[in-house]
N, C-alpha and C positions, 0 to 999 in steps of 0.2 A: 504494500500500500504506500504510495506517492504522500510525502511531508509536505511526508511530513516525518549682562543682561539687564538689561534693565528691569525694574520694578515698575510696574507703571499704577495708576491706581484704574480700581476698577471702571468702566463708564456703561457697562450696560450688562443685566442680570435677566434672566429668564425663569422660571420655575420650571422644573424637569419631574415625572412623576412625583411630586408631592412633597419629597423627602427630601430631591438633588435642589441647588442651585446650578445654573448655567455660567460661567464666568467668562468673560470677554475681555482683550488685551492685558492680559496677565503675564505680558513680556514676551519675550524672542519666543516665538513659536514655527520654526521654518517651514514644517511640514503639516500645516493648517488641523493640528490635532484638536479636539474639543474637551475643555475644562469642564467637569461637574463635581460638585463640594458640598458634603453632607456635613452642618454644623451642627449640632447638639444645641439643646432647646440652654443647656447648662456644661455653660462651657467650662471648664479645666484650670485654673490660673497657671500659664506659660502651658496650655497644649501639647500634647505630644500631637504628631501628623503620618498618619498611613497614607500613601501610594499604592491602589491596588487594580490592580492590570489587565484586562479582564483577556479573552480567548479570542481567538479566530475566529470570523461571522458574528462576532460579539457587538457588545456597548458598553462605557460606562454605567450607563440607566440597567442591563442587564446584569451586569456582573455586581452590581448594589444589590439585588436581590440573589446572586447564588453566594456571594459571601457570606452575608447575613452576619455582619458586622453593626447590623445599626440600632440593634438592642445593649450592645454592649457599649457603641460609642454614646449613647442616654445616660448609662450609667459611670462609666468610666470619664465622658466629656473631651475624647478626643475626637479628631478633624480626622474626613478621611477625603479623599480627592477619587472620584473614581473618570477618567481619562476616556476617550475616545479616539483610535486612528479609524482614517474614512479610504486607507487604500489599501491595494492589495490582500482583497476578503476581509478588511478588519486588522489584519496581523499586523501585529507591532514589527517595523524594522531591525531586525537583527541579522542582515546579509550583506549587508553594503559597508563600506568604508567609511563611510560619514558617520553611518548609526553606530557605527564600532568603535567610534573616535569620541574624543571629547571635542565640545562644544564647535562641532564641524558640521553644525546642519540638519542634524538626524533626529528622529522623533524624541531619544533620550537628552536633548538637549531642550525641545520643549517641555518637556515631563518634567527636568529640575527646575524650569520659568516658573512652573503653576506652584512648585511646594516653597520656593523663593517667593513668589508674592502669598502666600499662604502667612509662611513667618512671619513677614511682616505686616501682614493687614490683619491675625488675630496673636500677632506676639507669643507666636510658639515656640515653643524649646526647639533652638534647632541643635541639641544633644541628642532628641526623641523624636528624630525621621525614620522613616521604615518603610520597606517596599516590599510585597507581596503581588503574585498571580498566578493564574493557572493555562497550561497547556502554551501557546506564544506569550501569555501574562508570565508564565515562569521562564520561558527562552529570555520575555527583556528586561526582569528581576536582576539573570544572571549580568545580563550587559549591563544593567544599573549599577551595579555593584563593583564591576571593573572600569568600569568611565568615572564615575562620581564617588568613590569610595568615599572621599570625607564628606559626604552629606549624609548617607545611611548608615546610622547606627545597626541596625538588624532584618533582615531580610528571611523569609517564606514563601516556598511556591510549591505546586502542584504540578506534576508530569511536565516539566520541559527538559533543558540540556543546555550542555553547559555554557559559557560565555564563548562565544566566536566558531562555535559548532557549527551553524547555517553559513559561517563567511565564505561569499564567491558566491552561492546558489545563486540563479537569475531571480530568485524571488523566494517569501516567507512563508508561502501558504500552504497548503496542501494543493492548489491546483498547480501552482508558480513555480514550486521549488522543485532543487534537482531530486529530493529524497534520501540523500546519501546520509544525512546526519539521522533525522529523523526513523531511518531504518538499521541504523546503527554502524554505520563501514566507518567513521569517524573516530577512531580508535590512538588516541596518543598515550605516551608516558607522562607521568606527573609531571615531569621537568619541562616538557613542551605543551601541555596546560597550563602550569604557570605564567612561562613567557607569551603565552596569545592574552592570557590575563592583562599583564603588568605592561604589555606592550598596547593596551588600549588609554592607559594616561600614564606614559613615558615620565620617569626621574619621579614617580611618587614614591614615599617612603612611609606613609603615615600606615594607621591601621586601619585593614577593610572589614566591612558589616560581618559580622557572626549570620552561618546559615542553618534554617530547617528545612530538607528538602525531600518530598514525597511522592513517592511512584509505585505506581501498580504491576503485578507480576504479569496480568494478561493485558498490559496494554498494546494492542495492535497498531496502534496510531504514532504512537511516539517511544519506539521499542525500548523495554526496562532496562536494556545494555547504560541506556543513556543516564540514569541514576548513577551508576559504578564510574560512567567518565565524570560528572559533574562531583562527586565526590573526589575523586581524584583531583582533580583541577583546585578546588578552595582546602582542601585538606593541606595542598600542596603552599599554597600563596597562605597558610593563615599557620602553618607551621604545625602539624598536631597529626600524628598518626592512630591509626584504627585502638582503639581498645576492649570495644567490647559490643554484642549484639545481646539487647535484652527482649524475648520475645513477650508476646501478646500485650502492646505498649504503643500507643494508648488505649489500644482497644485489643479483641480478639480477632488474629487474624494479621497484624501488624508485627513487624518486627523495627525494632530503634537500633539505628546501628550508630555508635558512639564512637567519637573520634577527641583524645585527648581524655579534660574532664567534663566534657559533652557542655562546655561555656561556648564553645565556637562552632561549632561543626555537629549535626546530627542529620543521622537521615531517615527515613521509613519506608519499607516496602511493605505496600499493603499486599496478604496472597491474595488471587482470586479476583482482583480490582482490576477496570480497563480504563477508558480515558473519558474523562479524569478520577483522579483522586478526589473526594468530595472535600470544601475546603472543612476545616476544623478551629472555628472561631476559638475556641478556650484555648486550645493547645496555642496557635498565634500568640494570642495577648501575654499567656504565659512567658513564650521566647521571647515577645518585647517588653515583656518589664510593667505588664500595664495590668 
């Protein structure tokens, strides 16, 4: 199967199903992606702000309702941004050069505009950024993370692969792309995940987001090989080798596979799961401290 700045202030808002706002000129946005930002009736003093990304054929407006994030952000009173790309099926850009880059153009360089004017138009922690998504939402998590490392403190995603896995494909999608990552022939050494990493923002030295990362053993879409590379890849860049697999965690049927003392790096394969992994609001909020 085929794979598969300025701050500006705001000047014009929309209501999006009930719960989103719509935001407009929210700074350098190259690739005309759409802003939608669910704030809490009770908001947080200094906010923390999730980034969450939604899938292929997707929406922002959609993927607000399969995260099911917005009961916790009432209680909790964090900001969540839930994003729109309008090309290539939906899928987030993670093949090209530019979206692999820093601030070169690419959809990941409007996606830091909207959580930059975020921080400052409700004064959020920017210590407590965090990015999450599923299926392409998890492929541009992982690009998040190696473009902008000092913006996200901690990242989560569901059935993607790893940073610069799709790079070269003529496209992201499942109609677009060559397939090669996606059905698993993308197979490097740790050493050479790191550098496709670290060579997406050249001479950083800082530290990159802590990940939790989940996939299914019967996924046919986005073959589970690609869990084992993306472990490989941040295990390698965050410095922390395997230690331990604890099963039936957090549920039955899952296994946690732990890397170091499971502060940076963990992973899950759900048995029996295809695409996607369903997301798991508590579990998130736990890994981000909320």
């Amino acid at each position: 199967m085929r794979f598969s700045g300025s701050l500006l202030v705001c000047t014009a808002v929309a209501t999006v199903n009930g719960a989103l706002t719509r935001v407009t000129n929210f700074g350098t946005n190259p690739t005309n992606l759409e802003m939608n930002i669910e704030v809490p009736g009770k908001i947080a003093t200094k906010p923390a702000i999730i980034l969450a990304l939604h899938t292929c054929y997707g929406s922002g407006e959609a993927y607000y309702q399969q995260a099911q994030y917005s009961q916790l952000a009432q209680q909790k009173g964090f900001i969540t941004i839930y994003p729109t790309s309008k090309r290539d099926s939906n899928c987030w850009e993670v093949n090209t050069q530019k979206g692999l880059s820093r601030d070169a153009g690419g959809d990941n360089q409007g996606l830091v505009s909207m959580v930059k004017w975020a921080i400052k138009q409700y004064n959020a922690d920017a210590t407590k950024v965090f990015v999450t998504g599923s299926s392409s939402g998890c492929m541009m998590t992982n690009v998040m993370m190696a473009t902008y490392p000092d913006v996200f403190a901690a990242a989560t995603c569901y059935s993607g692969v790893a940073a610069g896995c799709v790079a070269g494909s003529p496209g992201a999608s499942p109609a677009s792309s060559d397939g090669k990552c996606a059905n698993g022939f993308i197979i490097k050494s740790q050493a050479e995940w790191v550098k496709v990493a670290k060579a997406m923002y050249p001479g950083y030295s800082g530290k990159y987001p802590k990940l939790a990362t989940w996939h299914g053993t019967a996924d046919g879409l986005v073959l589970p090989v690609n869990l084992a590379e993306q472990l490989k890849q941040w295990s390698g860049v965050q410095g922390v080798s395997f230690s331990q697999n604890v099963t039936n965690t957090p549920q039955g049927g899952y296994k946690k596979i732990v890397y170091g003392d499971g502060s940076k790096l963990v992973g899950y394969e759900a048995s029996g799961v295809g695409h996607t992994v369903p997301v798991h609001p508590t579990e998130d909020m736990a890994w981000f401290g909320l």
